[in-house]
mmCIF file of the N, C-alpha and C atoms, coordinates in Angstrom:
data_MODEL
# 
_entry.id   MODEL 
# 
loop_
_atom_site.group_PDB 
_atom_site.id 
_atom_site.type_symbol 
_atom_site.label_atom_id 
_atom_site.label_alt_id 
_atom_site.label_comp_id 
_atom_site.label_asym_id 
_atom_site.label_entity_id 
_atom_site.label_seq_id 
_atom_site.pdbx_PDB_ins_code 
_atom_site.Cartn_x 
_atom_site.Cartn_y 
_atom_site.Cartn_z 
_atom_site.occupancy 
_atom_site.B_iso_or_equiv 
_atom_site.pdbx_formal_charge 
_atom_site.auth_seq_id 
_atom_site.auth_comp_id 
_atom_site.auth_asym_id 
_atom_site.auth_atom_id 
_atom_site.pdbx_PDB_model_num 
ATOM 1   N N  . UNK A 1 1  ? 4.579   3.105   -29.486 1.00 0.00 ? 1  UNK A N  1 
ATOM 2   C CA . UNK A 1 1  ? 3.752   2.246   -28.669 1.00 0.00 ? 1  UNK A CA 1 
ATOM 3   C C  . UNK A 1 1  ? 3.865   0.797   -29.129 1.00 0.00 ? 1  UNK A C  1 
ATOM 4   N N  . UNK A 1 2  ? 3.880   0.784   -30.496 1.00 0.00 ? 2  UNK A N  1 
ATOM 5   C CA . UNK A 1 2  ? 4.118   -0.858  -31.101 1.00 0.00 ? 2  UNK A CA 1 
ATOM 6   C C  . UNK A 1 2  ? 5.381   -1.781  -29.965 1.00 0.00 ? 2  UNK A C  1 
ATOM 7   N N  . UNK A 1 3  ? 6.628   -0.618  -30.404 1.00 0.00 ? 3  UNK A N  1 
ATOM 8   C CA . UNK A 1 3  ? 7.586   -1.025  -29.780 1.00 0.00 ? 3  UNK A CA 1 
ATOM 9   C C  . UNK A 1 3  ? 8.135   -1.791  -28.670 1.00 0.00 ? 3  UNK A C  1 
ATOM 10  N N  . UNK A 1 4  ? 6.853   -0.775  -27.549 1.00 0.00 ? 4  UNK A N  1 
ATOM 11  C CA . UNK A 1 4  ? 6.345   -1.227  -26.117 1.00 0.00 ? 4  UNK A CA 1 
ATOM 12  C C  . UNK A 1 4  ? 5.984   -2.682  -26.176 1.00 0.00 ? 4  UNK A C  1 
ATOM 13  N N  . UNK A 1 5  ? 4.810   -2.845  -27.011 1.00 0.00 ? 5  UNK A N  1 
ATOM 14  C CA . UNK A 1 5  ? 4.310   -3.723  -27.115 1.00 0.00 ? 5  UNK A CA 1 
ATOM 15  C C  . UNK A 1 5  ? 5.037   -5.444  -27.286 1.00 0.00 ? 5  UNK A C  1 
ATOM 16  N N  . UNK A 1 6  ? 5.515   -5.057  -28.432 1.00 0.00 ? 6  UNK A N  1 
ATOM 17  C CA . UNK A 1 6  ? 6.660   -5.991  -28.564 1.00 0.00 ? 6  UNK A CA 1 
ATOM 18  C C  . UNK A 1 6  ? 7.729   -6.326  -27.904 1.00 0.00 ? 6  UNK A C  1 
ATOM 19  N N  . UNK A 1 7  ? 7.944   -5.261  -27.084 1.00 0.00 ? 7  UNK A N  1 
ATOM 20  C CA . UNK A 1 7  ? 8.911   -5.687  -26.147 1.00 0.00 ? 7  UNK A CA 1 
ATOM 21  C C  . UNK A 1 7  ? 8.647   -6.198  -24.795 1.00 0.00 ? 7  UNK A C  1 
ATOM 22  N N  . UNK A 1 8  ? 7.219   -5.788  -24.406 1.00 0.00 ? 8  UNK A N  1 
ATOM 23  C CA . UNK A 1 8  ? 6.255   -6.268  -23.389 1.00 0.00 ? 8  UNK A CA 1 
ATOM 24  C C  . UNK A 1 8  ? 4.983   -7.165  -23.428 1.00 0.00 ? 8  UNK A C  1 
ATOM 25  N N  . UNK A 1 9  ? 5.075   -7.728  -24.451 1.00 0.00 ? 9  UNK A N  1 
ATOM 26  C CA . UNK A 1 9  ? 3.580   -8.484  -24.855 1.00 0.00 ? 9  UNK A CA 1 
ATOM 27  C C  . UNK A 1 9  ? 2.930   -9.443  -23.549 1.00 0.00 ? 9  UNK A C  1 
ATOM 28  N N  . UNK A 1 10 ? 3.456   -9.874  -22.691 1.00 0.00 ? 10 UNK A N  1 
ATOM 29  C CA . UNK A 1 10 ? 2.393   -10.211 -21.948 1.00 0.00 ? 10 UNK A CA 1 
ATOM 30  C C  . UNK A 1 10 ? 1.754   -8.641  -20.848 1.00 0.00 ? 10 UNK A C  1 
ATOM 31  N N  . UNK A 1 11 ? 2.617   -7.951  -20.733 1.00 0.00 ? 11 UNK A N  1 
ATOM 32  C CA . UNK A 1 11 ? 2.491   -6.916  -19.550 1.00 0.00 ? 11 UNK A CA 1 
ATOM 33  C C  . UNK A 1 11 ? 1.150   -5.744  -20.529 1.00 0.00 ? 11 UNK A C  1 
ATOM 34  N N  . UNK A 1 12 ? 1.260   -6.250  -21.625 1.00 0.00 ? 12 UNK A N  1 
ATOM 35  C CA . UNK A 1 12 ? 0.216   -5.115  -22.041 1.00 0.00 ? 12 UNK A CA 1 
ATOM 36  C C  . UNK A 1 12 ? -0.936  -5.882  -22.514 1.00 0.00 ? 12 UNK A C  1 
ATOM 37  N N  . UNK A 1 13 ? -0.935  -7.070  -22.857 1.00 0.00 ? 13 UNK A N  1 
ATOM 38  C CA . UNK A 1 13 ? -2.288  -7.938  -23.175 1.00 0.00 ? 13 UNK A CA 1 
ATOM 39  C C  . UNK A 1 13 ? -3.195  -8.252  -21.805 1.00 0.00 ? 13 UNK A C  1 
ATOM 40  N N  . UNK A 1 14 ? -2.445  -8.279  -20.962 1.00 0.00 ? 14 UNK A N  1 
ATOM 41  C CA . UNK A 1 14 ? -2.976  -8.785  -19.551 1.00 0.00 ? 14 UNK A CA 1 
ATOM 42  C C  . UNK A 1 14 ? -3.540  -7.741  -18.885 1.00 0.00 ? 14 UNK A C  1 
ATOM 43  N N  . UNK A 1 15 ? -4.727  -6.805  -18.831 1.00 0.00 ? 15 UNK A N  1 
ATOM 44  C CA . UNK A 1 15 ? -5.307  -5.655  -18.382 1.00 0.00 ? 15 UNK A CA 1 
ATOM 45  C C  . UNK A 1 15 ? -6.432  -5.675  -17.353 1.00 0.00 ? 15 UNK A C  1 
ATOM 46  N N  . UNK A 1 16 ? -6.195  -7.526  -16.462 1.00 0.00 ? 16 UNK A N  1 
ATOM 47  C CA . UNK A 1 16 ? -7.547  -7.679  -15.894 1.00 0.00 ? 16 UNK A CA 1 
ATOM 48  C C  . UNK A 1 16 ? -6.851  -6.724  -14.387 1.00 0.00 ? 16 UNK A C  1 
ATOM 49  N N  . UNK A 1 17 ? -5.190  -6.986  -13.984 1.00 0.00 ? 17 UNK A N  1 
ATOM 50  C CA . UNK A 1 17 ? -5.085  -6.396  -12.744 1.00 0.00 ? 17 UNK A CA 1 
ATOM 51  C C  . UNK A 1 17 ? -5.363  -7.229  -11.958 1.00 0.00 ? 17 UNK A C  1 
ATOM 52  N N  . UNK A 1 18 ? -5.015  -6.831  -10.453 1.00 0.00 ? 18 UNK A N  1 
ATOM 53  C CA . UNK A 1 18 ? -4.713  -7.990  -9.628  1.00 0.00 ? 18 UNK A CA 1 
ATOM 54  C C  . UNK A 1 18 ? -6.509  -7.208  -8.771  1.00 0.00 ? 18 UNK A C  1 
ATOM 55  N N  . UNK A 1 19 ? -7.569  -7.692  -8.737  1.00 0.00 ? 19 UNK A N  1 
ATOM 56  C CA . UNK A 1 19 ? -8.688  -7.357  -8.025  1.00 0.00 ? 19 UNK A CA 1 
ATOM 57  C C  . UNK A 1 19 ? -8.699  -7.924  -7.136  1.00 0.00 ? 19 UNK A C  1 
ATOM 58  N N  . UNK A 1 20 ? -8.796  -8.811  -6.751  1.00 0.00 ? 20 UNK A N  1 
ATOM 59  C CA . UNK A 1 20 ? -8.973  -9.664  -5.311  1.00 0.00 ? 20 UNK A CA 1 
ATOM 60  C C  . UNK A 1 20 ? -7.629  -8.906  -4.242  1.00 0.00 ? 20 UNK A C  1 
ATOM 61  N N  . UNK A 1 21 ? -6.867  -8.611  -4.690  1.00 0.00 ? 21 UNK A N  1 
ATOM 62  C CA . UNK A 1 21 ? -5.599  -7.644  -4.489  1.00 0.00 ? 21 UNK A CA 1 
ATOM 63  C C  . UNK A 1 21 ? -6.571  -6.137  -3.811  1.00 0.00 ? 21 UNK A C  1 
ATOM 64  N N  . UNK A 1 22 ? -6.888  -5.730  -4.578  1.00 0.00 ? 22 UNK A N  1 
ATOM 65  C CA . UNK A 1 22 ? -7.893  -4.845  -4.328  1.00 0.00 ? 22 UNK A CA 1 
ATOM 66  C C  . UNK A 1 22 ? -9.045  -4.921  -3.873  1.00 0.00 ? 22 UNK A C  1 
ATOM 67  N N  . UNK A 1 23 ? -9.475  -5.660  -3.599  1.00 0.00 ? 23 UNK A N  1 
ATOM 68  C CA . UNK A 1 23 ? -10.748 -6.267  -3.136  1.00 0.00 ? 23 UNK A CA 1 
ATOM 69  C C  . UNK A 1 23 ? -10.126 -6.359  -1.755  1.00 0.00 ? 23 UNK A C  1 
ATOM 70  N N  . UNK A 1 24 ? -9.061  -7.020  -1.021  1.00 0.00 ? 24 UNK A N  1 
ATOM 71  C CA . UNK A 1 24 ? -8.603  -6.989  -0.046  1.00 0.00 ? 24 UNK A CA 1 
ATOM 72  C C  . UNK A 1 24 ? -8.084  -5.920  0.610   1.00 0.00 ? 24 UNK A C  1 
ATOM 73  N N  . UNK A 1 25 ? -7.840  -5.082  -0.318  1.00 0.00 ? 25 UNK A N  1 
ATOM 74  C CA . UNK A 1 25 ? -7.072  -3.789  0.641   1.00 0.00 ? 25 UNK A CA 1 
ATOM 75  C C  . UNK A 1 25 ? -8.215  -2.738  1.003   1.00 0.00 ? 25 UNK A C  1 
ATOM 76  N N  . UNK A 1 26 ? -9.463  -3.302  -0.150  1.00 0.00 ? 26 UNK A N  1 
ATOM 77  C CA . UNK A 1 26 ? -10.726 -2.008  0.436   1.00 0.00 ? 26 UNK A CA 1 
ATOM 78  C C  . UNK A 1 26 ? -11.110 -2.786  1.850   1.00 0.00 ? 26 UNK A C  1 
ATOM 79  N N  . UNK A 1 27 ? -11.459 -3.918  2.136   1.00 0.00 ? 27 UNK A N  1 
ATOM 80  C CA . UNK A 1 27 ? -11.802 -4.373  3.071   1.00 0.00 ? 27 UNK A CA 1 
ATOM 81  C C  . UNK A 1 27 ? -11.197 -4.443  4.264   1.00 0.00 ? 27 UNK A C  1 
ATOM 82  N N  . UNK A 1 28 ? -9.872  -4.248  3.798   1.00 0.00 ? 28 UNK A N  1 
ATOM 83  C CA . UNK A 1 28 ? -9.330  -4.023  5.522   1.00 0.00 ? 28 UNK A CA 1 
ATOM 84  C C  . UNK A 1 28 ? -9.266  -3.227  5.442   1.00 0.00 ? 28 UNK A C  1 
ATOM 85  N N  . UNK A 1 29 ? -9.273  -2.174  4.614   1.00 0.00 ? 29 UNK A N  1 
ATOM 86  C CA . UNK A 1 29 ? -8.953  -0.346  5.081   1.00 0.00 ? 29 UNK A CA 1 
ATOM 87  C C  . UNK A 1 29 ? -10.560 0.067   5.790   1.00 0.00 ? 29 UNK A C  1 
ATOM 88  N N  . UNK A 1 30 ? -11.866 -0.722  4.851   1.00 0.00 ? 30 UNK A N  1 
ATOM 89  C CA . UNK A 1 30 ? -12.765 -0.070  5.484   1.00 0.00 ? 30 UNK A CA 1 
ATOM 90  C C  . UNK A 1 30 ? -12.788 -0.469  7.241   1.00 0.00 ? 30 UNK A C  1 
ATOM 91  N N  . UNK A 1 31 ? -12.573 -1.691  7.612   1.00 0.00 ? 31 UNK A N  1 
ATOM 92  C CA . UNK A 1 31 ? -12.429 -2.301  8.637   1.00 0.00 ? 31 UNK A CA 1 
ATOM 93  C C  . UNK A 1 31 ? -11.603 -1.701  9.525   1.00 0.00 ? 31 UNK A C  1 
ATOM 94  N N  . UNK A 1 32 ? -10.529 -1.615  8.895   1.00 0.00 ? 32 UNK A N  1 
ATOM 95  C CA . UNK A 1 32 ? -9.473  -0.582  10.192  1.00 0.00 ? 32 UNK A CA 1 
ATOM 96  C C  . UNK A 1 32 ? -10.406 1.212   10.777  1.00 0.00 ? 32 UNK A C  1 
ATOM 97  N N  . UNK A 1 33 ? -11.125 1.580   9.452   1.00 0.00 ? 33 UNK A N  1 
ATOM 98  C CA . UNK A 1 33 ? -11.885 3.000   9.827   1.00 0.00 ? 33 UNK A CA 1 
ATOM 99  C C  . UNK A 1 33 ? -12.895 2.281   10.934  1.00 0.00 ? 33 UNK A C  1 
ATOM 100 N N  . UNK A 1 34 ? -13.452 1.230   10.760  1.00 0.00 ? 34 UNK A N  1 
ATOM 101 C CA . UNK A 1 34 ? -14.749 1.339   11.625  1.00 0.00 ? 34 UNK A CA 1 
ATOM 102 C C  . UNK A 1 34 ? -13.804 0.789   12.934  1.00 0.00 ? 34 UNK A C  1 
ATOM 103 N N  . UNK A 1 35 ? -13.005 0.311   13.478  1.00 0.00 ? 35 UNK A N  1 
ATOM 104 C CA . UNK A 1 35 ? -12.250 0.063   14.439  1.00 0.00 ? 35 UNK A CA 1 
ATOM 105 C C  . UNK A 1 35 ? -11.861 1.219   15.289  1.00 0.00 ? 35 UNK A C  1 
ATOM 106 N N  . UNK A 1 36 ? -10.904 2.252   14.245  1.00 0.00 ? 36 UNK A N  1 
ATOM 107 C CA . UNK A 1 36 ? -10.744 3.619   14.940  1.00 0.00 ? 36 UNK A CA 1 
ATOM 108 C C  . UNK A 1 36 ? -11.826 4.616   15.004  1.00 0.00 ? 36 UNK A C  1 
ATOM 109 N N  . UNK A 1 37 ? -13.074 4.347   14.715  1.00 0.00 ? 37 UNK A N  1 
ATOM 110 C CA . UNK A 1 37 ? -14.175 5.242   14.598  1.00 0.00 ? 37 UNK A CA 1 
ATOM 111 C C  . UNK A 1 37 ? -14.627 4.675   15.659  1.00 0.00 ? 37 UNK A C  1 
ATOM 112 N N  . UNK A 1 38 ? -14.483 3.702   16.329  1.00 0.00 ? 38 UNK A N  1 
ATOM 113 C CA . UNK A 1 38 ? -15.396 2.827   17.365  1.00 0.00 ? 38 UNK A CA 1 
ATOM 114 C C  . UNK A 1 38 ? -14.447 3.559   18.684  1.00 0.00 ? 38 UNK A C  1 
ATOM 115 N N  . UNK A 1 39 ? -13.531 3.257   19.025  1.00 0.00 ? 39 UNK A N  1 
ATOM 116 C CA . UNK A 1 39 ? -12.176 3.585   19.413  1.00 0.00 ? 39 UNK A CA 1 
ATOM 117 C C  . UNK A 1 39 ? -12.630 5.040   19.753  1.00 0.00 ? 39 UNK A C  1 
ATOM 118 N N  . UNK A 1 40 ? -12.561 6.146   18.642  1.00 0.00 ? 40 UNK A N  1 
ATOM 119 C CA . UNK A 1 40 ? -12.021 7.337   19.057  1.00 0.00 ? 40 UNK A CA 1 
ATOM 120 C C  . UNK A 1 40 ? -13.395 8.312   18.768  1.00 0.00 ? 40 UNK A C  1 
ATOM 121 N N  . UNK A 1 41 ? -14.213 7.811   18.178  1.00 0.00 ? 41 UNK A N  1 
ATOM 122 C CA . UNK A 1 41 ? -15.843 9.011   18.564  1.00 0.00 ? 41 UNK A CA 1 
ATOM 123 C C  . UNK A 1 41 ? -15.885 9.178   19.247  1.00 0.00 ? 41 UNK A C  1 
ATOM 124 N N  . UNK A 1 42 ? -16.123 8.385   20.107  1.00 0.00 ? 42 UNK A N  1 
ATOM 125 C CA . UNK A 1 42 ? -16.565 9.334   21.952  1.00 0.00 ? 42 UNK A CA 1 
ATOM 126 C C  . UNK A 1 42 ? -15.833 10.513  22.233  1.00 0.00 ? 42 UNK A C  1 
ATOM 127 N N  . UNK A 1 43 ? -14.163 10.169  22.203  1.00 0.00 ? 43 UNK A N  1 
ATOM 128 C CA . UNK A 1 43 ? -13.501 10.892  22.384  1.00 0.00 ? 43 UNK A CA 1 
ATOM 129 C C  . UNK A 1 43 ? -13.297 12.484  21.439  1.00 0.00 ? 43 UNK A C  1 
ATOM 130 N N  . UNK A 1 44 ? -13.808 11.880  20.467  1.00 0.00 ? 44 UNK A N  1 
ATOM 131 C CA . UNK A 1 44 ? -13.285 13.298  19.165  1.00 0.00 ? 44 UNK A CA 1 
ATOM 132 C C  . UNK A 1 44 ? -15.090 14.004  19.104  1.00 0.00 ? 44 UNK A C  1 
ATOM 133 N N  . UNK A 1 45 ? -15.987 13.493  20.063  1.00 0.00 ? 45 UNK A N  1 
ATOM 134 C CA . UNK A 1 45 ? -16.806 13.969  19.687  1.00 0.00 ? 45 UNK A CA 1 
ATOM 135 C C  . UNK A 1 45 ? -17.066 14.795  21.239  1.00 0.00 ? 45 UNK A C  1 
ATOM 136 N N  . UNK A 1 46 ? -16.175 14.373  22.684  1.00 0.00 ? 46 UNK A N  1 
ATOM 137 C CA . UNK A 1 46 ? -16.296 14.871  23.557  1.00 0.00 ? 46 UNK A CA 1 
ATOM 138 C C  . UNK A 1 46 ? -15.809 16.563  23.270  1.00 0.00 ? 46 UNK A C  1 
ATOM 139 N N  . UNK A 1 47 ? -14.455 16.345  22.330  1.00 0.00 ? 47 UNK A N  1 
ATOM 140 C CA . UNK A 1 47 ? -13.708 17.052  22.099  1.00 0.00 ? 47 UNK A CA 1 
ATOM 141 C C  . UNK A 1 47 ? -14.256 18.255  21.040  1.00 0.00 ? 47 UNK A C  1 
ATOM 142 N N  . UNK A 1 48 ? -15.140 18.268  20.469  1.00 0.00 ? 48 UNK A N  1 
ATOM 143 C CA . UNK A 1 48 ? -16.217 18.834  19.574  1.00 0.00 ? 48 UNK A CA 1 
ATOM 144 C C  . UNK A 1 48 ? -16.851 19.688  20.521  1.00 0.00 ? 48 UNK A C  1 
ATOM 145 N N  . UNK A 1 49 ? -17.596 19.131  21.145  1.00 0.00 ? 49 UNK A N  1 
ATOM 146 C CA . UNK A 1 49 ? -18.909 19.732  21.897  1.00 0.00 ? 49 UNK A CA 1 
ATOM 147 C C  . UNK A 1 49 ? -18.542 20.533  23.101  1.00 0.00 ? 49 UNK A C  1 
ATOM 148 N N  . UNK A 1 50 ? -16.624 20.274  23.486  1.00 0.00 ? 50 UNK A N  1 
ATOM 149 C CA . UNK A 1 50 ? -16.184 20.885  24.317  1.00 0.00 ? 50 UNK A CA 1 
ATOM 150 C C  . UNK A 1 50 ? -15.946 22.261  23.472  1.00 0.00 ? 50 UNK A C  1 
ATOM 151 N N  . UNK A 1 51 ? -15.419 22.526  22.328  1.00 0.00 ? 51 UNK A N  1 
ATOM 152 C CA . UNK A 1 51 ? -14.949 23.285  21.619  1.00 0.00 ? 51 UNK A CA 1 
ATOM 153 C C  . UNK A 1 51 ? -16.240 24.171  21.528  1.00 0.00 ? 51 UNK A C  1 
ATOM 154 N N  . UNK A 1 52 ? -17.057 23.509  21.110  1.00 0.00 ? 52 UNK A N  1 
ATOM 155 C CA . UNK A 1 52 ? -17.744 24.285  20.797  1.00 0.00 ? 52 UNK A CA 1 
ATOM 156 C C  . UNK A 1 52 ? -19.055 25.304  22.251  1.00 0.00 ? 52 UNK A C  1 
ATOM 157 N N  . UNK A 1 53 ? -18.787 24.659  23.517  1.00 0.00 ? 53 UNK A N  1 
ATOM 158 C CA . UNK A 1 53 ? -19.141 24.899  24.259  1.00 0.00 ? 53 UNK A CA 1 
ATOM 159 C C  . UNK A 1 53 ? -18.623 26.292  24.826  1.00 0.00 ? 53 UNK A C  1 
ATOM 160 N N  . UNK A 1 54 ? -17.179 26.160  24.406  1.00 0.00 ? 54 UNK A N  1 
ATOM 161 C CA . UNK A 1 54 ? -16.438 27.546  24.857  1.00 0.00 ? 54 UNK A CA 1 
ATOM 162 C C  . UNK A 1 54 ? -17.006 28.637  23.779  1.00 0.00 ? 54 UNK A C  1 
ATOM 163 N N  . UNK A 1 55 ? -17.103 27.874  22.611  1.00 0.00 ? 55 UNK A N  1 
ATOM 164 C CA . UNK A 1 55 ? -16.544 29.187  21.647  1.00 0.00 ? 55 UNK A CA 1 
ATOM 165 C C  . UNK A 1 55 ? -18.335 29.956  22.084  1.00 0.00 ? 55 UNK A C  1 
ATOM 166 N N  . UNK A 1 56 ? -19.485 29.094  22.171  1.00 0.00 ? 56 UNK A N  1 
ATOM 167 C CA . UNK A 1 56 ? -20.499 29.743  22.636  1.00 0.00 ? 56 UNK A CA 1 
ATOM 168 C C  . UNK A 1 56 ? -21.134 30.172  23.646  1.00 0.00 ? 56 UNK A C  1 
ATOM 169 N N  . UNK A 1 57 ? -20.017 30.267  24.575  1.00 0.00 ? 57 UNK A N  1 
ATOM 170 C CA . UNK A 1 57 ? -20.093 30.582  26.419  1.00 0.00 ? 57 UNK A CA 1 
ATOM 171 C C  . UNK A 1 57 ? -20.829 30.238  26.628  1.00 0.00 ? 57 UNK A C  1 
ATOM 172 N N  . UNK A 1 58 ? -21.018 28.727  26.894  1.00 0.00 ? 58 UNK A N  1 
ATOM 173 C CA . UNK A 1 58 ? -22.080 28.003  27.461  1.00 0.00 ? 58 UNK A CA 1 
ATOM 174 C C  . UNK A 1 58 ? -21.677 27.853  28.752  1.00 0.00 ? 58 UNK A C  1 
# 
């Protein structure tokens, strides 16, 4: 591990990581879900209640 070290000394002292990096990718990922959740509930929930309409011979 020394070895590593020495041969990588900034790549192993530097442990903050890129956050704002990450901070950005949670925010558009949550953003893209509430887009396709807006989008496709109606539909996946028509599709539910149809399913389940058969399976209970309504």
């Amino acid at each position: 591990m020394n070895t590593l070290r020495r041969r990588f000394p900034v790549r192993w002292s530097d442990e903050r990581g890129d956050v704002p990096g990450w901070v950005l990718i949670t925010l558009m990922t949550a953003g893209l879900v509430m887009i396709i959740w807006g989008l496709a509930g109606p539909a996946l929930s028509g599709v539910f209640q149809q399913a389940i309409d058969r399976v209970s011979g309504m």
